[in-house]
PyMOL CGO cylinders between C-alpha atoms (Angstrom):
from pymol import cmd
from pymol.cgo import CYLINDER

trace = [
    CYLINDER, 4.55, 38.19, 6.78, 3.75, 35.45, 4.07, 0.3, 1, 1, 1, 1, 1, 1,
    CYLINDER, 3.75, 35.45, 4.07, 6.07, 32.53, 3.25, 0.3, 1, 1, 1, 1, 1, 1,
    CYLINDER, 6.07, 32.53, 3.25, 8.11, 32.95, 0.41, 0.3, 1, 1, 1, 1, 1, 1,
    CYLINDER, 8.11, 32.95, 0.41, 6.75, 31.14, -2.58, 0.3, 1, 1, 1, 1, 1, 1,
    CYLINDER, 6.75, 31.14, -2.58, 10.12, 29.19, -2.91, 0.3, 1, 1, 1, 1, 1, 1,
    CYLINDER, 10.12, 29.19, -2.91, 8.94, 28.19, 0.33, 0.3, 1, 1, 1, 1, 1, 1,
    CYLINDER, 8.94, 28.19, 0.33, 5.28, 27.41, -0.74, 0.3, 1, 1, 1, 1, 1, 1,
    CYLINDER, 5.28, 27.41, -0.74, 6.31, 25.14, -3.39, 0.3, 1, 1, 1, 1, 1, 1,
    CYLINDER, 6.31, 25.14, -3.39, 9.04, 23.16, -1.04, 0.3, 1, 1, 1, 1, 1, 1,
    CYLINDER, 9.04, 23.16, -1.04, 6.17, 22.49, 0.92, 0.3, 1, 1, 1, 1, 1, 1,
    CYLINDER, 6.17, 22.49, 0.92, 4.22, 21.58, -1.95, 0.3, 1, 1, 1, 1, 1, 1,
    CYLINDER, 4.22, 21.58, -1.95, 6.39, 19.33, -3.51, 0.3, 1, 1, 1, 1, 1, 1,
    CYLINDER, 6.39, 19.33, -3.51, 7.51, 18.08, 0.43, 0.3, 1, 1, 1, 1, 1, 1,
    CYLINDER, 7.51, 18.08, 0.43, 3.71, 17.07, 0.49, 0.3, 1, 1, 1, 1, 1, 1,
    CYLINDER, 3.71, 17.07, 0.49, 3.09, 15.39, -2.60, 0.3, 1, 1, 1, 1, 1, 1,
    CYLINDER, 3.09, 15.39, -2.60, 5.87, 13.24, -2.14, 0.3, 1, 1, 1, 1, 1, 1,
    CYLINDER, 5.87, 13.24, -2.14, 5.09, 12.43, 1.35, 0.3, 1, 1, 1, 1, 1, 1,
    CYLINDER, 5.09, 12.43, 1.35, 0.95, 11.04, -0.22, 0.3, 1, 1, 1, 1, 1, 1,
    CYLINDER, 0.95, 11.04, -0.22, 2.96, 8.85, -3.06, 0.3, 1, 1, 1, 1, 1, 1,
    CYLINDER, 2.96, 8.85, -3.06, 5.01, 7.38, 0.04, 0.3, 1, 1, 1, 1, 1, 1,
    CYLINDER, 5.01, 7.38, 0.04, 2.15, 6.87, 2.18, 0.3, 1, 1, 1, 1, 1, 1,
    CYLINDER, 2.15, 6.87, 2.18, -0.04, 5.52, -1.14, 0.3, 1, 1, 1, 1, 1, 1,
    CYLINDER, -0.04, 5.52, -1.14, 2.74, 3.20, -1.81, 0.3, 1, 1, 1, 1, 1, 1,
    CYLINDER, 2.74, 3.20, -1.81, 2.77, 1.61, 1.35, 0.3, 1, 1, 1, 1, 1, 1,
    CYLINDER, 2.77, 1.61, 1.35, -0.49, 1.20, 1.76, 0.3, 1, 1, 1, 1, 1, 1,
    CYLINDER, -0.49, 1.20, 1.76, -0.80, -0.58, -1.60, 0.3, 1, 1, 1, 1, 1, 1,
    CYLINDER, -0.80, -0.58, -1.60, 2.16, -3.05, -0.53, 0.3, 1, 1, 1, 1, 1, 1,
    CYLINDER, 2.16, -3.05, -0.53, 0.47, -3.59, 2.38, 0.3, 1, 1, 1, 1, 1, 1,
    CYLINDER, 0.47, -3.59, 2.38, -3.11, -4.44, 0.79, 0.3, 1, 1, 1, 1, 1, 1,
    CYLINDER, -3.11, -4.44, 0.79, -1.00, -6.79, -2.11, 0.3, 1, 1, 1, 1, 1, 1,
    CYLINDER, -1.00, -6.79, -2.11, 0.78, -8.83, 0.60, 0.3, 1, 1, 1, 1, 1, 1,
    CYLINDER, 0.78, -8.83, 0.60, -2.45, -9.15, 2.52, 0.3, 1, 1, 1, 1, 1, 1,
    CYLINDER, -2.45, -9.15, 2.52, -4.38, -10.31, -0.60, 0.3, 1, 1, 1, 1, 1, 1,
    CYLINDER, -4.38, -10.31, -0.60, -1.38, -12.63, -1.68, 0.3, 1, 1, 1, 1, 1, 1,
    CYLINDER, -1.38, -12.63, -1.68, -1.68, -14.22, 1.61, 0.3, 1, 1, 1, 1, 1, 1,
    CYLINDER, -1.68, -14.22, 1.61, -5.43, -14.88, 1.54, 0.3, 1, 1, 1, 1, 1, 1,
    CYLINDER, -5.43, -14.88, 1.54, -4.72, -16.07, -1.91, 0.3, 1, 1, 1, 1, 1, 1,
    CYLINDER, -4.72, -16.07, -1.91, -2.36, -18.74, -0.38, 0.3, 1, 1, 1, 1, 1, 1,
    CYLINDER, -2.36, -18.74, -0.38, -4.52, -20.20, 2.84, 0.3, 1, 1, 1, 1, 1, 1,
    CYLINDER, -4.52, -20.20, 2.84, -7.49, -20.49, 0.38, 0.3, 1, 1, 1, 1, 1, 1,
    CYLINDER, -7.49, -20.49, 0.38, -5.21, -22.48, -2.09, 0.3, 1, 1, 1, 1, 1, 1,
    CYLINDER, -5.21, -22.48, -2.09, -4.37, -24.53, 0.64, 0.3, 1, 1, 1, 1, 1, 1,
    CYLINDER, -4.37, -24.53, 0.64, -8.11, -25.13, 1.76, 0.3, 1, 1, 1, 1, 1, 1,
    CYLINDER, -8.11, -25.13, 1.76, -8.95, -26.17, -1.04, 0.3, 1, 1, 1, 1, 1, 1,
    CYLINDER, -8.95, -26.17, -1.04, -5.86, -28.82, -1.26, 0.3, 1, 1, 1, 1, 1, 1,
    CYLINDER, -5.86, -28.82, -1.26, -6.92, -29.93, 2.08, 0.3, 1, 1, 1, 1, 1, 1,
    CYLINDER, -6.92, -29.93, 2.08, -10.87, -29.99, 0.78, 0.3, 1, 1, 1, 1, 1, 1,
    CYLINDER, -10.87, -29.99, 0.78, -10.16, -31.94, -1.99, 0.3, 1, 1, 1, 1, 1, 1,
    CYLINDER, -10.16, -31.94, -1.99, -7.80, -34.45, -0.54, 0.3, 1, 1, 1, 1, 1, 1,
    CYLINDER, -7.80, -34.45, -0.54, -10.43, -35.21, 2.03, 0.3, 1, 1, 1, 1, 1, 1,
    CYLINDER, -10.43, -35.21, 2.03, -12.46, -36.00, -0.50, 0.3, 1, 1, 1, 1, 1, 1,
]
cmd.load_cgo(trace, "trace")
């Protein structure tokens, strides 16, 4: 006995949704990781030109 295809499509859409929410985290994820790197280099190179 097959699913009905009301039932195919809830899944469907259930999935699609689920890889945009799991997409968008991982994108936060990767921007606050880069914005941080982007900060403690700024701040080496403050500190490397101050020792200067």
């Amino acid at each position: 006995m097959s699913p009905s295809a009301f039932a195919a499509v809830a899944l469907l859409g259930l999935w699609v949704l689920m890889m945009f929410a799991v997409t968008a985290a991982t994108g936060e994820d990767q921007l606050r990781t880069t914005a941080w790197l982007d900060d403690s280099t700024a701040d080496g190179c403050k500190r490397s030109r101050s020792n200067d």
